[in-house]
DRENFIGU-750019 format. One record per residue: residue in three letters; x, y, z of N, C-alpha, C, CB in turn. Coordinates in steps of 0.2 Angstrom, whole numbers, padded with zeros to 4 digits, always signed. Glycine has a CB too. Layout:
ALAXYZXYZXYZXYZ ...
END
This chain:
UNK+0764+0274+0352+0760+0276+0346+0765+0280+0342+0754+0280+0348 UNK+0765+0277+0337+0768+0281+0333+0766+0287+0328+0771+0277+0329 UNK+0770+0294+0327+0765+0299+0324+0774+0301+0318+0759+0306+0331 UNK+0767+0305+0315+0772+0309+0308+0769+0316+0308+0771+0305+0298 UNK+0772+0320+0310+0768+0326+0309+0776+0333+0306+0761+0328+0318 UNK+0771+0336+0303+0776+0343+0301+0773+0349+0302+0777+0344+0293 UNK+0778+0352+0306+0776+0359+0308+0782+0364+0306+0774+0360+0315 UNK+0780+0372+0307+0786+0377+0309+0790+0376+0313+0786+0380+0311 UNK+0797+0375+0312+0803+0374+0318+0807+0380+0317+0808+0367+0318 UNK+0806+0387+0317+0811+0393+0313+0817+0392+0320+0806+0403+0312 UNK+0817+0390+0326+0823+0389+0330+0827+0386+0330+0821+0388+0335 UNK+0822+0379+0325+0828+0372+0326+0829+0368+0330+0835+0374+0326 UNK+0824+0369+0336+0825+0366+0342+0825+0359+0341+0822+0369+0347 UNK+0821+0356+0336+0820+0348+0336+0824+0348+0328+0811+0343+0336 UNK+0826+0342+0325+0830+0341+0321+0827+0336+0318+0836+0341+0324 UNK+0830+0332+0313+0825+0327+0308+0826+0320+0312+0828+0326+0299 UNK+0823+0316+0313+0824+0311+0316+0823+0309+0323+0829+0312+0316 UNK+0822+0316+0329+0821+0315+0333+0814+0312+0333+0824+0321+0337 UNK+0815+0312+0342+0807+0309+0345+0806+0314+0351+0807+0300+0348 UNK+0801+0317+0351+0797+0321+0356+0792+0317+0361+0792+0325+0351 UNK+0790+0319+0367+0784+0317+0369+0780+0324+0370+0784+0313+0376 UNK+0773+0322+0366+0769+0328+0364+0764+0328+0370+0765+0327+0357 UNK+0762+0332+0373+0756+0333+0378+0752+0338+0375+0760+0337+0386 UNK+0746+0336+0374+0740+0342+0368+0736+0344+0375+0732+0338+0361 UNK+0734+0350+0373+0729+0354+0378+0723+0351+0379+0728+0360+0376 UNK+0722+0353+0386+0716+0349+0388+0712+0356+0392+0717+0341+0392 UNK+0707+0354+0394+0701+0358+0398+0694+0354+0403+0697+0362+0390 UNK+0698+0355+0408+0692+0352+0412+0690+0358+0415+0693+0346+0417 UNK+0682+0357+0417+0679+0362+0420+0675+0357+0427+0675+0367+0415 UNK+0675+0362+0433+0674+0362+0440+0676+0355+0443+0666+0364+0441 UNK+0683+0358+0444+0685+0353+0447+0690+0353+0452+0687+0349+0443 UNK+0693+0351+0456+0695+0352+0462+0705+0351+0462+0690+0346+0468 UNK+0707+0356+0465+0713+0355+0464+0719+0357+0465+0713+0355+0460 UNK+0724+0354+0469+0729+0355+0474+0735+0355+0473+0729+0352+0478 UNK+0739+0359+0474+0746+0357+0474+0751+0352+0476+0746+0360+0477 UNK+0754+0350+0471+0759+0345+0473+0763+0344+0479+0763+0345+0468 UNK+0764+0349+0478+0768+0349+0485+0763+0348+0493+0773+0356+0484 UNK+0757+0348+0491+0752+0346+0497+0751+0338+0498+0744+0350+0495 UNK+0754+0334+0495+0755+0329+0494+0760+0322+0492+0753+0329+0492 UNK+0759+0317+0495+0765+0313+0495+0764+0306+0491+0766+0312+0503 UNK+0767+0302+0490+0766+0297+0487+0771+0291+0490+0767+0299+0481 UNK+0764+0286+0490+0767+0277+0491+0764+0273+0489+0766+0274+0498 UNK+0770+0268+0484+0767+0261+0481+0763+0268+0474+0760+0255+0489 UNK+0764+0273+0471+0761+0275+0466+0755+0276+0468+0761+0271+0461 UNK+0752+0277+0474+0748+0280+0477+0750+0287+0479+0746+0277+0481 UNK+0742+0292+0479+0744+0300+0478+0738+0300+0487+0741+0305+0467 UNK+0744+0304+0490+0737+0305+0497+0739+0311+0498+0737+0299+0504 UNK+0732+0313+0503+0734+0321+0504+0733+0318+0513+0727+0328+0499 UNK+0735+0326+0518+0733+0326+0525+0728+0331+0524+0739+0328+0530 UNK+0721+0327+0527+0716+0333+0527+0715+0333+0534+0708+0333+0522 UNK+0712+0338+0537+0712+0341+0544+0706+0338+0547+0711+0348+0545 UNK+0704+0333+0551+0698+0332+0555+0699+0332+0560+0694+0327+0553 UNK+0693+0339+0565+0696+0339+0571+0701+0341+0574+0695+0336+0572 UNK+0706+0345+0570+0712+0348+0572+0718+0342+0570+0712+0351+0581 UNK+0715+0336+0569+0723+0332+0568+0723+0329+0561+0724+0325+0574 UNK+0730+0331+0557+0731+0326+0553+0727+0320+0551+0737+0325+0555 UNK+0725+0319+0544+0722+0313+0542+0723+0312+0535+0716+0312+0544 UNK+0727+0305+0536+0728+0305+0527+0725+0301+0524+0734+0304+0524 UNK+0723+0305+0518+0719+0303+0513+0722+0300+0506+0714+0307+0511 UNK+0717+0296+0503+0721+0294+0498+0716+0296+0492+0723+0285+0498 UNK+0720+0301+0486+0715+0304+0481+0718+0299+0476+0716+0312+0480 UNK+0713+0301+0471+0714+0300+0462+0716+0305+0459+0710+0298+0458 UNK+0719+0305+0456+0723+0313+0451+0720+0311+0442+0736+0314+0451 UNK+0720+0316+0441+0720+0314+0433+0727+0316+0430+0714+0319+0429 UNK+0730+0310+0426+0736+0306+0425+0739+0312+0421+0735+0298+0421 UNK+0737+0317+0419+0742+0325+0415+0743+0330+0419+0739+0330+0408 UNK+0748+0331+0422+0748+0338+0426+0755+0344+0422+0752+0335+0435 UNK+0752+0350+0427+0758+0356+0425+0763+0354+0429+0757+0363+0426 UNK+0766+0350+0431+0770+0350+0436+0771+0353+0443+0774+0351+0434 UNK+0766+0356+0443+0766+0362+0450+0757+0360+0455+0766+0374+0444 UNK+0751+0357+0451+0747+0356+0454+0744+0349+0451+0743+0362+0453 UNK+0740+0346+0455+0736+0340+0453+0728+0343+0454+0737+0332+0459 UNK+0726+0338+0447+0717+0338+0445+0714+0331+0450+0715+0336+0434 UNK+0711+0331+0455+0707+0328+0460+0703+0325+0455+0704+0332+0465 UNK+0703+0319+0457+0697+0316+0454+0693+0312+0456+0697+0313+0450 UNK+0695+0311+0463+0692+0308+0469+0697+0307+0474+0688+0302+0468 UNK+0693+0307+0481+0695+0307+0487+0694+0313+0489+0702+0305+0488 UNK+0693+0320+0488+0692+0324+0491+0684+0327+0489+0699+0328+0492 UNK+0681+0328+0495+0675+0335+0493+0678+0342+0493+0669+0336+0499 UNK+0672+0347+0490+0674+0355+0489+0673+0356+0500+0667+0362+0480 UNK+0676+0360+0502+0676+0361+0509+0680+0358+0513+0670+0359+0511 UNK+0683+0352+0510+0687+0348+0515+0694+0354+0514+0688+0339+0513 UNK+0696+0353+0522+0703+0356+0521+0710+0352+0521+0705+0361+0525 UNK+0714+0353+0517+0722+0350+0519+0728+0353+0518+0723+0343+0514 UNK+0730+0349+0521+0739+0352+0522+0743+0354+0517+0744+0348+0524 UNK+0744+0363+0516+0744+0362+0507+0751+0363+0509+0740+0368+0501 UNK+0758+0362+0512+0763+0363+0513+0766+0356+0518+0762+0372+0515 UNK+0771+0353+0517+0775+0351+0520+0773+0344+0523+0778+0356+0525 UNK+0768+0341+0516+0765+0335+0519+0769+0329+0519+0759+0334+0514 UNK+0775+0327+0516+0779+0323+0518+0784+0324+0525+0782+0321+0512 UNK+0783+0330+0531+0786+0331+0537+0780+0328+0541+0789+0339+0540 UNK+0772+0327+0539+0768+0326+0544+0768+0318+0545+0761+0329+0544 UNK+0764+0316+0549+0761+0309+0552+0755+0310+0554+0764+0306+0556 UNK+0753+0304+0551+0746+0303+0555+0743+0304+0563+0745+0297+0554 UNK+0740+0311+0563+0737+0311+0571+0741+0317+0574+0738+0303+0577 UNK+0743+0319+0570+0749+0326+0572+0745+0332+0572+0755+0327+0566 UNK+0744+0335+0577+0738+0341+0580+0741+0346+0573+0740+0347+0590 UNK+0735+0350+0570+0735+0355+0565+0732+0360+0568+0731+0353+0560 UNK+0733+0366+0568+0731+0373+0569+0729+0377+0562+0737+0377+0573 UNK+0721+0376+0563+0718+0379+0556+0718+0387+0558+0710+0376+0553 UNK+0718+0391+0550+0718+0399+0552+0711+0397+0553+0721+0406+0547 UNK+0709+0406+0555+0703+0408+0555+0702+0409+0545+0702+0415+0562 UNK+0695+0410+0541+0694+0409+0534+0696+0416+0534+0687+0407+0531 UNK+0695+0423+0539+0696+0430+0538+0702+0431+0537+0694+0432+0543 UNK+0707+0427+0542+0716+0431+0542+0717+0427+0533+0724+0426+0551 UNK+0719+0431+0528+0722+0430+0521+0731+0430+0521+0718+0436+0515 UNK+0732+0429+0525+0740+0427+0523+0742+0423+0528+0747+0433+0523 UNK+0736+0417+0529+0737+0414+0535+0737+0406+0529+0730+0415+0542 UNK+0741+0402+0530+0740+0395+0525+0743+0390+0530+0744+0394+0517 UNK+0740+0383+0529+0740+0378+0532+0747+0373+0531+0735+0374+0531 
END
C-alpha cells in the first residue's frame, strides 16, 4: 500500500524519498500474553511447552500478527491458568519432566 504523508522530521532522520514501514498503535484489552522467548517456531507455526502433570507438552498457539519484539498477544491455544515454559523452550522436548515452583516462592520461574 502506498501512502503520502508529512510530518515533523527536526532530526532528519528520514530524507525525501525514502520508504518507511509504519506500525500505528494499537490497544487490546484482556488478553493473554507471553514471552517470546517462551517459544519456538516450525513450518511458521508458533508453539509454546505448557506443563501437564509435571511433563513438558507442546502446544501450538495463535499470536496476533504485531508484536514488541520481546512478547506475543495469544489469541488462542492457551487458557488463563495454564502454565508454560517461560524460558529455554527450544532446549526442551516433548515429555521432559518439569519442576513447577510452589505460587508462594516469587523469584522462582519455570
Amino acid at each position: 500500500m502506498s501512502l503520502r504523508a508529512t510530518f515533523p522530521n527536526p532530526e532528519r532522520m528520514l530524507r525525501n524519498g525514502s520508504s518507511a514501514t509504519l506500525v500505528f498503535p494499537y490497544q487490546r484489552d484482556s488478553v493473554l500474553v507471553v514471552p517470546q522467548e517462551a517459544t519456538y517456531e516450525i513450518q511458521d507455526k508458533v508453539f509454546v511447552y505448557r506443563v501437564v502433570d509435571g511433563k513438558a507438552t507442546s502446544s501450538q498457539i495463535t499470536v496476533f500478527p504485531i508484536n514488541d519484539g520481546q512478547e506475543y498477544i495469544v489469541e488462542s491455544g492457551l487458557q488463563v491458568g495454564d502454565v508454560i515454559v517461560a524460558e529455554g523452550a527450544g532446549l526442551l522436548q516433548e515429555g521432559t519432566t518439569v519442576a513447577v515452583p510452589h505460587p508462594e516462592d516469587k523469584n522462582a520461574s519455570i
